[in-house]
C-alpha positions as CSV (number, residue, x, y, z in Angstrom):
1,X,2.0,-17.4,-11.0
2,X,0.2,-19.5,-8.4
3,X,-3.4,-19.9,-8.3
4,X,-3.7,-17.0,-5.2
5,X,-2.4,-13.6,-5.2
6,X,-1.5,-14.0,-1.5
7,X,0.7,-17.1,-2.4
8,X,2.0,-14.9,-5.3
9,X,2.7,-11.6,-3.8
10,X,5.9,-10.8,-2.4
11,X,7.1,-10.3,1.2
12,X,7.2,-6.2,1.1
13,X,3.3,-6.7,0.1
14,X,2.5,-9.4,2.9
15,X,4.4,-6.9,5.7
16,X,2.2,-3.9,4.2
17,X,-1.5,-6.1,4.1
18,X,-0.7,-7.9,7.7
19,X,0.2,-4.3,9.2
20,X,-2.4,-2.2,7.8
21,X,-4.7,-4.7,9.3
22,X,-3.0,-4.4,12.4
23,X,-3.0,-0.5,12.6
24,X,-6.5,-0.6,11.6
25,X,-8.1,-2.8,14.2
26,X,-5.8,-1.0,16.5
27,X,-7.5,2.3,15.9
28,X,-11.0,0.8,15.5
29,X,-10.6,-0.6,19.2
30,X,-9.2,2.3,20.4
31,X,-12.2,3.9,18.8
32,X,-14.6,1.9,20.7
33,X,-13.2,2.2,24.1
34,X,-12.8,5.8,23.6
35,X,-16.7,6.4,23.3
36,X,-17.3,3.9,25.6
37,X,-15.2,6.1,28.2
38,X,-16.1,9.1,26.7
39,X,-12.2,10.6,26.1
40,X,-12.7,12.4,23.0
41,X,-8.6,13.1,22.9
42,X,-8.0,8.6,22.5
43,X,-11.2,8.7,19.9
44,X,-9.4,11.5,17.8
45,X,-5.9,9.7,18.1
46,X,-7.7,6.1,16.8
47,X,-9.2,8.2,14.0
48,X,-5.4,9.2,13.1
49,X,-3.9,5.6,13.9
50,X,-7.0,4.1,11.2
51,X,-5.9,6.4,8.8
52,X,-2.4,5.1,9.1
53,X,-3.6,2.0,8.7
54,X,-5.5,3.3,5.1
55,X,-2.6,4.7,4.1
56,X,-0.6,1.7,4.5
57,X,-3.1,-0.3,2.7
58,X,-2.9,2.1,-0.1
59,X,0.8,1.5,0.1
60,X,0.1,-2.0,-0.4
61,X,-1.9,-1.9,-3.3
62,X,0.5,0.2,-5.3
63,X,3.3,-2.3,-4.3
64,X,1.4,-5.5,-5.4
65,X,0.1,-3.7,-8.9
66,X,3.7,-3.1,-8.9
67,X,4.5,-6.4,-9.2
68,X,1.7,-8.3,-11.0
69,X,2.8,-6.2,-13.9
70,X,6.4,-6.8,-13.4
71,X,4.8,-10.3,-13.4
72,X,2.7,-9.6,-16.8
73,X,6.0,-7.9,-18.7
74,X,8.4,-11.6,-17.5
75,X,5.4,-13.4,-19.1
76,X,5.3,-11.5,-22.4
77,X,1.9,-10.6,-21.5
78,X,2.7,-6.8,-21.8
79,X,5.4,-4.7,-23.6
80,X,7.3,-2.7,-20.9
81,X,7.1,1.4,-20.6
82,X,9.2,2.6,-22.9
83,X,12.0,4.8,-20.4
84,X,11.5,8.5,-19.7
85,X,13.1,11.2,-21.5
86,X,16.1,12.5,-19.5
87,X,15.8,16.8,-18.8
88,X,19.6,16.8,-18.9
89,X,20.6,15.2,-22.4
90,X,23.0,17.0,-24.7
91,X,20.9,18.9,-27.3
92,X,17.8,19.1,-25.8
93,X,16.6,22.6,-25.6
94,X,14.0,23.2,-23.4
């Protein structure tokens, strides 16, 4: 792993960061000119375009914790999850 995360992460988490960025300036101007007009209709739409732009941010960080531990368990740093029990094996009574 390179000294940055940014250098580090991979594409999926770049296009998720850059975008949520995107969508969230986006909303905040939208925000801005819609008080400055005062059109309460474009302020409540730029609230709903920022949260968007939360949501793919949250996105983003579950994607790169995804893969710095995918990172962690190549290195040895970890032990991987053991796998999940299946519902539908033969024998199990539940």
């Amino acid at each position: 792993m390179t000294n940055t995360p940014w250098e580090a992460s991979s594409g999926l988490y770049k296009k998720l960061a850059i975008g949520s960025i995107v969508i969230s300036a986006t909303g905040i101007i939208l925000a801005l000119i819609g008080a400055n007009s005062h059109n309460r209709p474009l302020m409540y739409t730029a609230l709903g375009i920022i949260g968007v732009g939360l949501v793919a941010h949250l996105i983003g960080m579950t994607v790169r914790a995804r893969d710095a531990r995918a990172w962690r368990i190549s290195q040895g740093l970890v032990k991987p999850r053991p796998p999940k029990r299946n519902k539908n094996t033969p024998g199990n009574t539940a």
